[in-house]
Structure formats: structure tokens, C-alpha cells
C-alpha positions as CSV (number, residue, x, y, z in Angstrom):
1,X,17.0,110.7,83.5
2,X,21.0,109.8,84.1
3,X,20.0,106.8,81.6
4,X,18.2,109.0,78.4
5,X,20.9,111.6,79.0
6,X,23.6,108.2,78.5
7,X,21.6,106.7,75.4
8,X,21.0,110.2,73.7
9,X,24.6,110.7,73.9
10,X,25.2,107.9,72.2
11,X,27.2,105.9,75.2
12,X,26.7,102.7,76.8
13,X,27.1,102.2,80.2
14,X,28.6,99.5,81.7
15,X,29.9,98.4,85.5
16,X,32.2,100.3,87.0
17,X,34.3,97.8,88.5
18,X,33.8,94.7,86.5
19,X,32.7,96.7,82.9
20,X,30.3,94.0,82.0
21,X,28.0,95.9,79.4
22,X,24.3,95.6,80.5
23,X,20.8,96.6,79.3
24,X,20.7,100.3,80.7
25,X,18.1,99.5,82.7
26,X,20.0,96.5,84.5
27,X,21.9,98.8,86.1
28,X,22.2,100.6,89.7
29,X,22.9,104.0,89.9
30,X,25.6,104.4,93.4
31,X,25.8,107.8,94.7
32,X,29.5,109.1,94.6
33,X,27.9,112.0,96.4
34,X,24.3,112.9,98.3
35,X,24.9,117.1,96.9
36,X,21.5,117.5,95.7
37,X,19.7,114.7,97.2
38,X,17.0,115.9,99.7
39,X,13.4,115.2,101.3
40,X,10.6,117.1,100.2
41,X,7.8,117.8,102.9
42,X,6.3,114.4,103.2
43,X,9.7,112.9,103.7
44,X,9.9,111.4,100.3
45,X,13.9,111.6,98.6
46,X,13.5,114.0,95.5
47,X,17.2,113.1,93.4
48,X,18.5,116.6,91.6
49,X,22.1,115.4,92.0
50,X,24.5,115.9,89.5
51,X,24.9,113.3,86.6
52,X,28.6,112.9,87.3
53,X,27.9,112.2,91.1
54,X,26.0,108.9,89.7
55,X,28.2,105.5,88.7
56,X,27.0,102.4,87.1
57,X,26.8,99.5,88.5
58,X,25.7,96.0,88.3
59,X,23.5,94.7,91.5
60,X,26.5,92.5,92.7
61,X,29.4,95.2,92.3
62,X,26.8,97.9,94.2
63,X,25.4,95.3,97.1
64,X,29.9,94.6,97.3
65,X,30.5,98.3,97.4
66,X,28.0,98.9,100.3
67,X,29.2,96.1,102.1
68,X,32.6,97.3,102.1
69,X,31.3,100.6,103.3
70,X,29.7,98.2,106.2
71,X,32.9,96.3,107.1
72,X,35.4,98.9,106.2
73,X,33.6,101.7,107.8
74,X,36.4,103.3,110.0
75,X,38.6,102.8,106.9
76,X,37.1,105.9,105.6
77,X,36.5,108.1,108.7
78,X,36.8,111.8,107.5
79,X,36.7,110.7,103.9
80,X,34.2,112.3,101.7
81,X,32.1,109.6,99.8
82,X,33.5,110.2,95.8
83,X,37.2,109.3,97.4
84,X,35.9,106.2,99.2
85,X,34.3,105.2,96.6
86,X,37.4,105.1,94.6
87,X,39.3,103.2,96.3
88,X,36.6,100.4,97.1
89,X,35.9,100.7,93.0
90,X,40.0,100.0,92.7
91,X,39.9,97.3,95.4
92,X,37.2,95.3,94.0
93,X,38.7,95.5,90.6
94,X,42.2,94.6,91.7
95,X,40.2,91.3,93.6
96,X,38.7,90.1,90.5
97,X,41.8,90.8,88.4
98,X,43.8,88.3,91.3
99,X,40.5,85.8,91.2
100,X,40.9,86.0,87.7
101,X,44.4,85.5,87.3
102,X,44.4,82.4,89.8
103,X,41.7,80.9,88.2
104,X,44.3,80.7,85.1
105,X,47.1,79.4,86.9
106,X,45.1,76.8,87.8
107,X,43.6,75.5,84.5
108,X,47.5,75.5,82.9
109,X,48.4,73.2,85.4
């Protein structure tokens, strides 16, 4: 649904942290927040979250995001989950901005 809502608006969606545009279907959907998740009787997740509690991902950037989660863990004690997903969002974009910018360095020289 998050993705006809997207294309009947007329947007694109794109990555979150590295803004590569991809097919809308290429992307992962990372919860900013489980409000509106739950099980239904047979265990089964039923998804009514908000739209704005969804972000775009590619596979790479969301498998990097939940393994910061993994490592970083006690990082984010006490934090709710939009917040820490902020600043792992800003941390992974700073690293590829550095990556990026050392990788330039390197081919002037």
C-alpha cells in the first residue's frame, strides 16, 4: 500500500541514506516505529502502521541499519526507535560521504 500511495502521488522513492533511485518495488520498507503493527489470532503480523512510520531503503542500507542496531545496541538504550534510526540514517550517510571523499583524494594523486 505505502508504495501505490507513493506512485499515485506522483513521488519516487529513493534510499534513505544513500538516495539511489530504485524500481519501487526494489525497495525495503524499515520501521521507524512498530505503533500499529500487531499479531492477529494465529500469530501472523497484520502492518496498519502509519505511512510516515515506514522509510525506504535499499537491501544493503536496511541489512547496515539492523546491524548497527546489533553492534550498537546499548548505544540506544531508552531511545525510541524513529530517534535511533536517525542517527544511524546520519551515521551511515556521513560514512559514505568520508568513503567517498577518500576515494577522490586518492585518484588526484
Amino acid at each position: 500500500m505505502w508504495f501505490e500511495t507513493v506512485a499515485a502521488a506522483g513521488q519516487v522513492a529513493v534510499c534513505q541514506v544513500c538516495g539511489a533511485d530504485y524500481e519501487l518495488k526494489s525497495l525495503d520498507l524499515h520501521h521507524t516505529s512498530y505503533e500499529g503493527v500487531t499479531q492477529d489470532g494465529e500469530g501472523a503480523w497484520v502492518a496498519g502502521e502509519a505511512h510516515e512510520d515506514l522509510m525506504p531503503l535499499c537491501r544493503e542500507d536496511h541489512e547496515m541499519i539492523h546491524r548497527e542496531f546489533d553492534v550498537r545496541g546499548r548505544d540506544f538504550r531508552g531511545w525510541d526507535r524513529r530517534h535511533a534510526t536517525a542517527v544511524v540514517v546520519i551515521s551511515l550517510r556521513r560514512r559514505r560521504s568520508d568513503e567517498a571523499t577518500t576515494m577522490g583524494d586518492e585518484c588526484e594523486s
